[in-house]
C-alpha positions in Angstrom: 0.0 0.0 0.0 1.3 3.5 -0.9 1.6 6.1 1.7 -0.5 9.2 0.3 -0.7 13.1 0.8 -3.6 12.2 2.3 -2.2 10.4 4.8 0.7 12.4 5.5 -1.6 15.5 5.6 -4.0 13.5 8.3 -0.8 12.8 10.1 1.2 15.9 10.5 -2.2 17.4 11.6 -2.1 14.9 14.5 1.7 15.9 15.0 0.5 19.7 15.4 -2.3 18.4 18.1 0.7 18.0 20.2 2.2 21.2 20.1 4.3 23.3 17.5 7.8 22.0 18.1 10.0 21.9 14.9 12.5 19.7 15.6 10.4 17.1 17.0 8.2 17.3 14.0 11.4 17.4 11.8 12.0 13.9 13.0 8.5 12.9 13.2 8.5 13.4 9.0 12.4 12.3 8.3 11.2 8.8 10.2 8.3 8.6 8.0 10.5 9.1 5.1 12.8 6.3 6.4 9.8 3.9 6.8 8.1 4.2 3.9 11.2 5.0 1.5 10.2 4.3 -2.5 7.2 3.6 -1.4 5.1 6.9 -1.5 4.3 8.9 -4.2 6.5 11.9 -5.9 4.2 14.5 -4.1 4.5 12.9 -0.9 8.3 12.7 -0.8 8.5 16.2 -1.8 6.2 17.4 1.2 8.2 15.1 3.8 11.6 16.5 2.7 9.9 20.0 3.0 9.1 18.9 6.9 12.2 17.1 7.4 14.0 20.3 6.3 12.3 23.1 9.1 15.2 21.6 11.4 18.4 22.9 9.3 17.3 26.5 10.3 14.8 29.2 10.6 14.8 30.3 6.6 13.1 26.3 6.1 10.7 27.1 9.2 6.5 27.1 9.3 4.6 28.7 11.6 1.7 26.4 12.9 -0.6 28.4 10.6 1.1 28.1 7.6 2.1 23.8 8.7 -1.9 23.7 9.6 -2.9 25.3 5.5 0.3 23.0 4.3 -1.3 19.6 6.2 -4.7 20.8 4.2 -3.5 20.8 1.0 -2.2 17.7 1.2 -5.3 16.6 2.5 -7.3 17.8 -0.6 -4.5 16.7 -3.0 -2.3 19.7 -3.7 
């Protein structure tokens, strides 16, 4: 089964339930991209490596507004 935006948007809403911390849902999104690896769609990969790359600094950062509209669009497929 392929992991979907879908998913991923479902689940980095549950992430943000927990709080805004970047790092921690950094790793949350880089150990998603380790599970899954070639296994989720082009779209999907892109978004996780957009997650995964808030933690290298401030400039890659979202607020939890704009990580609440990204989750969305996922959600409703780009």
């Amino acid at each position: 089964m392929t992991y979907t935006a879908k998913d991923f948007g479902l689940e980095l809403l549950d992430q943000l339930k927990m709080g805004l911390d970047v790092v921690r849902i950094a790793r949350w999104a880089h150990q998603k991209y380790m599970n899954f690896g070639i296994e989720v769609e082009e779209s999907v990969q892109q978004a996780i490596l957009q997650i995964v790359a808030m933690e290298e600094g401030p400039e890659f950062e979202m607020d939890e507004k704009e990580l609440i509209n990204f989750a969305k669009n996922l959600i409703n497929n780009l």
